[in-house]
C-alpha positions as CSV (number, residue, x, y, z in Angstrom):
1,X,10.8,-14.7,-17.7
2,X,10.1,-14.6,-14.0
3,X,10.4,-12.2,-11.4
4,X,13.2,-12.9,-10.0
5,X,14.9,-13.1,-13.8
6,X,13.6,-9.4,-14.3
7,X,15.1,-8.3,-10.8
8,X,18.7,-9.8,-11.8
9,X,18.4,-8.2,-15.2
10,X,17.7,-4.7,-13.5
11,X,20.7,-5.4,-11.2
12,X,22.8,-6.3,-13.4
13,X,21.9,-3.5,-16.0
14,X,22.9,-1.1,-13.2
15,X,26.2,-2.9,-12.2
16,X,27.0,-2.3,-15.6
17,X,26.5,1.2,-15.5
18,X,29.1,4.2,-15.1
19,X,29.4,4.5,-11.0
20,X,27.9,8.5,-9.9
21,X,28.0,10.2,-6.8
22,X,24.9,11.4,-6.0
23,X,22.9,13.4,-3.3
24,X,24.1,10.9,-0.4
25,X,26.5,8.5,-1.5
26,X,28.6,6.8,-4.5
27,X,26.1,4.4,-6.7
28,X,25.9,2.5,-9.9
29,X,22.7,3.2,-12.2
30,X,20.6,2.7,-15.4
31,X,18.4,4.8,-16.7
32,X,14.6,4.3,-17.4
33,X,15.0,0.5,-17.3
34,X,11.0,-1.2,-18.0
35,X,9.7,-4.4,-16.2
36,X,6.3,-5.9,-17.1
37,X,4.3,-8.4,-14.9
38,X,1.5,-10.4,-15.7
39,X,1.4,-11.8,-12.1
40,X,2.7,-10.8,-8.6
41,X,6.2,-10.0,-9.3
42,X,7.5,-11.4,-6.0
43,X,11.3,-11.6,-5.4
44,X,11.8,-14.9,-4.2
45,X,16.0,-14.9,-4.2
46,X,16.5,-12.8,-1.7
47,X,13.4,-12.1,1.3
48,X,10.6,-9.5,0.4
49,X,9.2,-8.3,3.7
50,X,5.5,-8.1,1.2
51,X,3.3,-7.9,3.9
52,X,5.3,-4.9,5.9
53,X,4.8,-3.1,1.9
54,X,1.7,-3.6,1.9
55,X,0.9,-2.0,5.8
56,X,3.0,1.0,4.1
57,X,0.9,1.2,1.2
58,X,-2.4,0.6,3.3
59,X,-1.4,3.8,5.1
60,X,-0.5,5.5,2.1
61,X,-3.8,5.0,0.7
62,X,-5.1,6.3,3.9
63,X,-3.9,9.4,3.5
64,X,-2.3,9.8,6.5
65,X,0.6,12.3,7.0
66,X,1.6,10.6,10.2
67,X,3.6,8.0,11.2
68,X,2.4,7.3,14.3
69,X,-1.0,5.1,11.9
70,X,1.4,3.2,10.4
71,X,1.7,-0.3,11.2
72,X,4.5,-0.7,14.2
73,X,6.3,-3.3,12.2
74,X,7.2,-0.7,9.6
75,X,6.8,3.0,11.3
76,X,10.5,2.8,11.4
77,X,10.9,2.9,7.9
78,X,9.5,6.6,8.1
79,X,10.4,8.0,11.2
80,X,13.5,9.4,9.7
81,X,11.5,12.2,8.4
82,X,9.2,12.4,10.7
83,X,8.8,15.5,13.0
84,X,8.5,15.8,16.5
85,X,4.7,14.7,16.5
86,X,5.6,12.2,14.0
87,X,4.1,13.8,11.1
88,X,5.3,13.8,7.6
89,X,3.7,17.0,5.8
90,X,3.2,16.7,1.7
91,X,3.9,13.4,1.7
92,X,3.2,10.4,-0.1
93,X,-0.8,10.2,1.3
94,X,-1.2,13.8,1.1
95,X,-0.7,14.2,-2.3
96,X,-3.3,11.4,-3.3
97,X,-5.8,11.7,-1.1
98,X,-5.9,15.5,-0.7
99,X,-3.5,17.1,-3.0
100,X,-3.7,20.9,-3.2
101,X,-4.9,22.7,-6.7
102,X,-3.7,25.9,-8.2
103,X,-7.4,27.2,-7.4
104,X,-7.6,26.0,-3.4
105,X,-9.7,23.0,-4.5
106,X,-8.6,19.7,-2.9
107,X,-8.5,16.5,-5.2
108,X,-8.6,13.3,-3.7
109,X,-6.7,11.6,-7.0
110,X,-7.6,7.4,-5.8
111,X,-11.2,8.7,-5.4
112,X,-10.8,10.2,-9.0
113,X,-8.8,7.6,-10.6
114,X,-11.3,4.8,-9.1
115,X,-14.5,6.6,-11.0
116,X,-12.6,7.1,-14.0
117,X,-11.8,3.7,-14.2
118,X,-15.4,2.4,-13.5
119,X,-17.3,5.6,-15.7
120,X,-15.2,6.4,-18.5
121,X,-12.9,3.1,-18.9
122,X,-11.6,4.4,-22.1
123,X,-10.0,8.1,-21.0
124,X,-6.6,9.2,-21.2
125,X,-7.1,11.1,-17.9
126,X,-7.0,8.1,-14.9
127,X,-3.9,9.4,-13.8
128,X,-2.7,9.9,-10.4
129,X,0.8,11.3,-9.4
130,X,2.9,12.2,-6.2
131,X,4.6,14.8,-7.5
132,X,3.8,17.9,-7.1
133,X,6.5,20.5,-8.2
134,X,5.4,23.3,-5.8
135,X,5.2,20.8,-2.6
136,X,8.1,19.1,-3.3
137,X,10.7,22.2,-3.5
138,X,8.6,23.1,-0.2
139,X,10.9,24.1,2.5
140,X,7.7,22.2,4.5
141,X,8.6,18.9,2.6
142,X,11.4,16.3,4.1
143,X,11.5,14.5,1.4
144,X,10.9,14.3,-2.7
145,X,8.3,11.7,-3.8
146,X,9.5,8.8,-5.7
147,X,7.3,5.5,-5.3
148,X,4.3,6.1,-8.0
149,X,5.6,9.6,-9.6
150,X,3.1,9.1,-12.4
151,X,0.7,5.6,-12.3
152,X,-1.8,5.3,-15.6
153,X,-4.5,3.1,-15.5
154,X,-6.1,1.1,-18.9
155,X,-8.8,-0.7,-19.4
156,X,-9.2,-2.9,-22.9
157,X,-12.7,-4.0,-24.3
158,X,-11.8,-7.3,-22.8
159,X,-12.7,-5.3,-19.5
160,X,-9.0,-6.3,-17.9
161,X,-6.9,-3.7,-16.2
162,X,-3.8,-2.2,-16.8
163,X,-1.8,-0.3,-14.7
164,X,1.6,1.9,-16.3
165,X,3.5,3.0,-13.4
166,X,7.1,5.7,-13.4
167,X,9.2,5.6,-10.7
168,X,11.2,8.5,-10.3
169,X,14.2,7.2,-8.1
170,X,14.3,3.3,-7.4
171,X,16.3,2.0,-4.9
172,X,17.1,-1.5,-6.6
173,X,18.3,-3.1,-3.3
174,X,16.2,-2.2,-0.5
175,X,13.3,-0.6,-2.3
176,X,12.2,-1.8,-5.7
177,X,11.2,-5.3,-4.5
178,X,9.0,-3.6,-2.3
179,X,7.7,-1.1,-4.9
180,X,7.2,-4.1,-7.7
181,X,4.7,-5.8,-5.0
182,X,2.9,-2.9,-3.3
183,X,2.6,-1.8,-7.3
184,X,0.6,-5.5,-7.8
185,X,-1.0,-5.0,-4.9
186,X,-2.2,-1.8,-5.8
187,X,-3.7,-3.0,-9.6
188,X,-5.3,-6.4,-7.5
189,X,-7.5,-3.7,-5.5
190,X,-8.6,-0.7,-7.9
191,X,-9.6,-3.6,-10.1
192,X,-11.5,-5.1,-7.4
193,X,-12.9,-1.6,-6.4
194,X,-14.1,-1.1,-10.1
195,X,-15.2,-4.2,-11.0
196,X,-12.2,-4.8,-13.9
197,X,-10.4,-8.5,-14.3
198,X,-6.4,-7.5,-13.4
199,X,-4.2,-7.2,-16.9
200,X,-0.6,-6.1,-16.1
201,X,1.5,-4.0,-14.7
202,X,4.1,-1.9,-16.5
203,X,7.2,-0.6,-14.4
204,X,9.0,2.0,-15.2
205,X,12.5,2.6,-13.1
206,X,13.6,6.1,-13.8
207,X,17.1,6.5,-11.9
208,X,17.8,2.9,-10.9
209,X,20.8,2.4,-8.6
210,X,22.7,0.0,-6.8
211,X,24.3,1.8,-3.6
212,X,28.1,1.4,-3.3
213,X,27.3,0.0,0.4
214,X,24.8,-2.6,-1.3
215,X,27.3,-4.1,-3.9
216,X,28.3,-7.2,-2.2
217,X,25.1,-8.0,-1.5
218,X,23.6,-7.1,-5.0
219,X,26.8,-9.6,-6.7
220,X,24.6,-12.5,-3.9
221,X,21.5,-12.0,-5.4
222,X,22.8,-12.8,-8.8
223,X,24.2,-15.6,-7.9
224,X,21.0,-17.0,-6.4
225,X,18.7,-19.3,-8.0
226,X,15.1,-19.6,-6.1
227,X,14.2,-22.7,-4.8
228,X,10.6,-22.4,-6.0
229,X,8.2,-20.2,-7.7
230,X,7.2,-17.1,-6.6
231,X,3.5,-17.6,-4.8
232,X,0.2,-15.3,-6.2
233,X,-1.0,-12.8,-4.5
234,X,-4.3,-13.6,-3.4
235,X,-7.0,-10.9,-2.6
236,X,-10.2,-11.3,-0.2
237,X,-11.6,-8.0,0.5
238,X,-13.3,-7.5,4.3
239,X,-14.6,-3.2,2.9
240,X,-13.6,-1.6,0.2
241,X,-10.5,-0.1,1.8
242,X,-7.1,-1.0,0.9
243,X,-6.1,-3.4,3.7
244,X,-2.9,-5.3,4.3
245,X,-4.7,-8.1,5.6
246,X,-6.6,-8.8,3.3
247,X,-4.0,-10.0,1.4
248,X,-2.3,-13.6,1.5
249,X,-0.2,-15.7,-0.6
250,X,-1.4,-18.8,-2.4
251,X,1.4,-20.9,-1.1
252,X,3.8,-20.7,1.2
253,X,6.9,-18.1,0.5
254,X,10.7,-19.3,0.9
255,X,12.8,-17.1,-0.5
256,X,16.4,-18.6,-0.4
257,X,18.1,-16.0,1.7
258,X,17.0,-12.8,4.1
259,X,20.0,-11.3,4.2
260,X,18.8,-7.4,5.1
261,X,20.5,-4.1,3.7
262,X,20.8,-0.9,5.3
263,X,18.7,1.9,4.2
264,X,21.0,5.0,2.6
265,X,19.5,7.8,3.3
């Protein structure tokens, strides 16, 4: 099954669903709906912007609580939540570069995750999350985590890695694309960084929806069959940062449309 079978089975899982009105607008949605890749799961029906996910996750994994270090070809995608100075407090970087323990101490969880993965391959513990219950009821925080809620890494004796990843709230039109790749992405690197062959990677959608607004073009996608296969995602490291540029595709990417949604927010 490719990618793009796996994104049509999601959309169409949610289609099928009850509609709700949630938070911010009238949706359709599954619940806890499960992909698993074995290579890049890029959308090829319908455009991915890949590289603009990966500058977001490259300042994710920075750390950096302010939108003004993210790359200008996606600072708009954040701005909305964004203070005056442009800052973003508790968010996405915050909580897994220097998230905040009970005790005072500050955890940075990749740093964690990265030496649990090269020092004790076999623990339950490489874990990293973006939740945080007492930040995210925060009158200081804008908005709730949702892209990597809970991500588990695995190693097998074969030494490949394997990355289990829970979503908390997935945007199947104008998100989830982005997540699956940035998600890939992600794996490609930490088993760079830790010296591990890459294994899979295990999605886990926990409220999926389709947006009222995003119907129409939702009914396109299914109705689109990709021209060619989806490209790998191919990794040459210049430090041992996570960089945005350092990735490429192995072939050239034509998806068959680049029609673009509105974000709801």
């Amino acid at each position: 099954m490719t990618t793009d079978d796996r994104y049509a089975e999601l959309i169409r899982a949610c289609l099928d669903g009850s509609p709700v009105t949630t938070r911010n607008a009238k949706c359709y949605r599954t619940i806890a709906h499960t992909a698993r890749f074995t290579s890049a799961p890029l959308v090829c029906a319908r455009k991915t912007a890949w590289k603009n996910a990966l500058r977001e996750m490259e300042w994710v994994l920075s750390g950096s609580d302010n939108v003004r270090d993210l790359h200008p070809s996606v600072r708009s995608w954040w701005e909305p939540w964004a203070n005056s100075e442009g800052e973003i407090p508790l968010n996405y970087g915050d909580q897994l570069r220097s998230s905040c323990g009970n005790d005072g101490r500050v955890v940075d969880q990749v740093a964690q995750l990265l030496d649990g993965i090269a020092n004790h391959p076999f623990s339950r513990r490489n874990v990293v999350t973006t939740w945080n219950t007492a930040d995210m009821t925060s009158p200081r925080c804008p908005i709730t985590n949702c892209w990597g809620t809970v991500i588990q890494a695995f190693v097998e004796p074969d030494d490949s890695l394997h990355i289990v990843t829970y979503q908390r709230s997935a945007d199947v039109v104008c998100g989830v694309p982005h997540n699956w790749i940035q998600m890939w992405a992600f794996l490609v690197w930490v088993a760079h960084r830790t010296g591990r062959t890459v294994g899979s990677l295990t999605w886990v959608g926990g409220d999926c929806h389709v947006y009222e607004s995003h119907v129409p073009l939702a009914l396109r996608i299914l109705d689109t069959q990709p021209a060619r296969p989806a490209p790998e995602l191919v990794h040459t490291p210049t430090s041992d940062e996570f960089r945005a540029d350092d990735f490429t595709l192995s072939c050239p990417y034509l998806p068959t449309f680049a029609e673009r949604a509105e974000m709801v927010v």
